[in-house]
Phi, psi and omega in degrees: 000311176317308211293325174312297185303325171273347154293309152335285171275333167296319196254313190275353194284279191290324172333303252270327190293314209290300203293336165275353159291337185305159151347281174289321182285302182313305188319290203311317170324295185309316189298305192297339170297285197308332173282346191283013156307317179310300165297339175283323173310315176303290178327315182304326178254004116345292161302321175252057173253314177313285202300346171305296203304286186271046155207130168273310164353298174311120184325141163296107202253348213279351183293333207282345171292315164312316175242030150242288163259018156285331178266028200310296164335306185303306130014281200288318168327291179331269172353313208268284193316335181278315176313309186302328163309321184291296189299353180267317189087037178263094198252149196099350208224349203304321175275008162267358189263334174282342173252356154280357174275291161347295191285345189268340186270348170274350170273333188275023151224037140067068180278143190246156196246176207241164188271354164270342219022058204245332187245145131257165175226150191230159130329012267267007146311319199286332199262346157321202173276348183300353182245019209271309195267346158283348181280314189342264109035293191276359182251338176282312159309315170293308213292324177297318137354268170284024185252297198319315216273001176318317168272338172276115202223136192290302211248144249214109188310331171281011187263145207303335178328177175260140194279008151306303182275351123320334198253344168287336199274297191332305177280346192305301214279342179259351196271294182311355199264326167283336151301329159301317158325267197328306171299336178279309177285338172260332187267335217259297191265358154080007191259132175276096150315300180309334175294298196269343143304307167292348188256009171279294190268357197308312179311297191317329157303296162299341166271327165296313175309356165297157181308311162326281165328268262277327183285326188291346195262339149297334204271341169301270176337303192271346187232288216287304168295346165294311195275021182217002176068030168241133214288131173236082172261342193280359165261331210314332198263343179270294165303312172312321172284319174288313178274345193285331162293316171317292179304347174301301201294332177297301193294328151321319200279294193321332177276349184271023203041359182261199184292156177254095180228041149298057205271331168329035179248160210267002178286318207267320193286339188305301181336287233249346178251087163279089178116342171129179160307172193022045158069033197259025173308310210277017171276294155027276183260013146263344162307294203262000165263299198277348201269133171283354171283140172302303185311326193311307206309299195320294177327313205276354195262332169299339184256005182269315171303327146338304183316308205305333172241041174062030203234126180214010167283018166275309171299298153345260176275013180247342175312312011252143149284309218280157182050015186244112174331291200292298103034317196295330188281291200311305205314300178281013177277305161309358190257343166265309172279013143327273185330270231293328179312292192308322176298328155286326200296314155289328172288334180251053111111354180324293192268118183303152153290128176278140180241026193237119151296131185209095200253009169267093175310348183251038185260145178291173189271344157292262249297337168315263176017288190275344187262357185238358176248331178066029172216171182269353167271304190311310174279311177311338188272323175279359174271340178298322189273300173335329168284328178301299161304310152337286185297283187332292173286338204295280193292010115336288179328305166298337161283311161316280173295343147319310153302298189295335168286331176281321180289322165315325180297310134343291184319306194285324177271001155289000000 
């Protein structure tokens, strides 16, 4: 365990930190943290979807939903290039790079004209999350782009012009040449990107959205890479494409009457983290009630209400979970069995699958529960795995405090 722990921290710790620092990988971040005020709106009308059900009277919310986190994908087209700028130190060009992004993902999901050419049509899945990996794709491209054509420059940064209008002559060339990309495959070769991007990445989708996918990518993010203290916003782009389409697509099939069979959602995954990752609600409150040491108590009782809305780095590091064995194991035992339960429990119909987006994660964990599942099973599932977690950590705990009552002791008498 040691050699493990020092592998860990010495070699992999820092790749995984490096890798979340590139550029490109930050970019994505940053856009997709930055589009999500969008997904909260959305969530929000969710909430007043209910009160729709026992008051009918009550107004129709769902275009606000429509346009907020429907448009979600468009958002990120924008977003991903004005990022690469900012994480490149290409300054001055960011919204132009962002609205050459715009324009290349709306040719690039193959819009048809009206025979006067007076109407264009869209999609309007492509600009949801169903479009989520061509905004990707098509915002990563654009960025590269205006990255190459960055030293090639019409006007010369010492030249007396006003620098707006540097930046306008500065950019004309990488922005034609991604619009000539774009004109060629949709208007010239008849080919959708946006088609061949998705039948690309497709597999790859599905496989992360398999039961496998659904446990290993949480329990890496949420338990493992955690519990070594790296943050897990460094899976997010990954867990966000897969779930945020999912959960589109569950609410399509449900308005469409048909079946719900996504469980891969950031709705369904909300379930099982009580308390934050690796489930520490009920360490909390073996902290700050059961534990004999001071120091412990002090931690857990500073750290329960957090807990209590699913924040959980106060316990994370200050017990600490991170680097500590002992604490680290329950953690990732609860970062496997959280998933695999909620996924039979839903794949076999015990817990409905949520067809609803409802991204406020810091809602206490019934009420997620009920607002994204709408059953007396979505909370029972959640006392359950709460009870689970309990049973898990509690001797892990004891053994913990049990040291840590020895090291106070040390302390004091020093």
């Amino acid at each position: 365990m040691d050699k493990f722990m020092t592998w860990m921290t010495d070699k992999f710790s820092p790749k995984v930190n490096k890798i979340a620092k590139n550029a490109w990988v930050a970019s994505i971040q940053d856009a997709i943290l930055t589009a999500m005020p969008m997904v909260f709106i959305g969530s929000f009308a969710t909430i007043l979807a209910i009160i729709k059900n026992y008051w009918p009277a009550f107004p129709d919310l769902s275009p606000i939903s429509t346009f907020s986190f429907g448009l979600f994908s468009l958002f990120i087209s924008f977003l991903i290039p004005q990022s690469v700028m900012k994480h490149k130190g290409i300054k001055g060009v960011e919204k132009q790079a962002g609205l050459a992004g715009v324009a290349f993902f709306l040719i690039m999901i193959f819009p048809t004209f009206s025979n006067d050419g007076g109407k264009i049509i869209f999609d309007l899945n492509a600009f949801g999350t169903g479009g989520m990996i061509a905004a990707l794709i098509a915002g990563l491209f654009v960025g590269l782009i205006m990255t190459l054509f960055a030293k090639l420059k019409f006007i010369s940064d010492d030249s007396p012009i006003p620098d707006f209008v540097a930046v306008w002559f500065n950019t004309l060339l990488p922005i034609i040449v991604v619009l000539l990309v774009g004109w060629l495959f949709t208007f010239e070769l008849k080919i959708s990107l946006y088609d061949v991007v998705n039948s690309i990445f497709s597999p790859l989708i599905q496989l992360g959205s398999s039961f496998w996918g659904f446990v290993i990518i949480y329990f890496l993010g949420f338990s493992f890479l955690y519990s070594f203290g790296i943050s897990s916003w460094v899976i997010y782009p990954v867990q966000v494409a897969i779930a945020l389409p999912a959960i589109a697509q569950n609410q399509a099939n449900h308005a469409a009457g048909q079946a719900v069979t996504n469980i891969f959602t950031s709705e369904a995954g909300q379930l099982f983290l009580i308390g934050g990752g690796g489930a520490t609600l009920s360490l909390c409150i073996m902290l700050a009630f059961m534990a004999k040491s001071n120091r412990l108590r002090i931690i857990g009782k500073a750290s329960l209400i957090p807990s209590i809305f699913n924040i959980n780095e106060p316990v994370v590091f200050g017990a600490p979970i991170a680097f500590n064995p002992i604490l680290m194991v329950p953690m990732w035992i609860n970062g496997l069995v959280g998933p695999i339960i909620t996924w039979f429990v839903m794949k076999f119909g015990i817990v409905p699958i949520p067809y609803e987006p409802f991204q406020l994660w810091y809602l206490p964990a019934p009420i997620l529960a009920w607002v994204t599942t709408k059953s007396i099973t979505g909370i029972l599932l959640i006392v359950v795995l709460f009870v689970i977690s309990w049973l898990i950590y509690y001797p892990f705990f004891k053994v913990y405090d049990k040291q840590a009552v020895e090291q106070d002791l040390e302390m004091e008498g020093e």
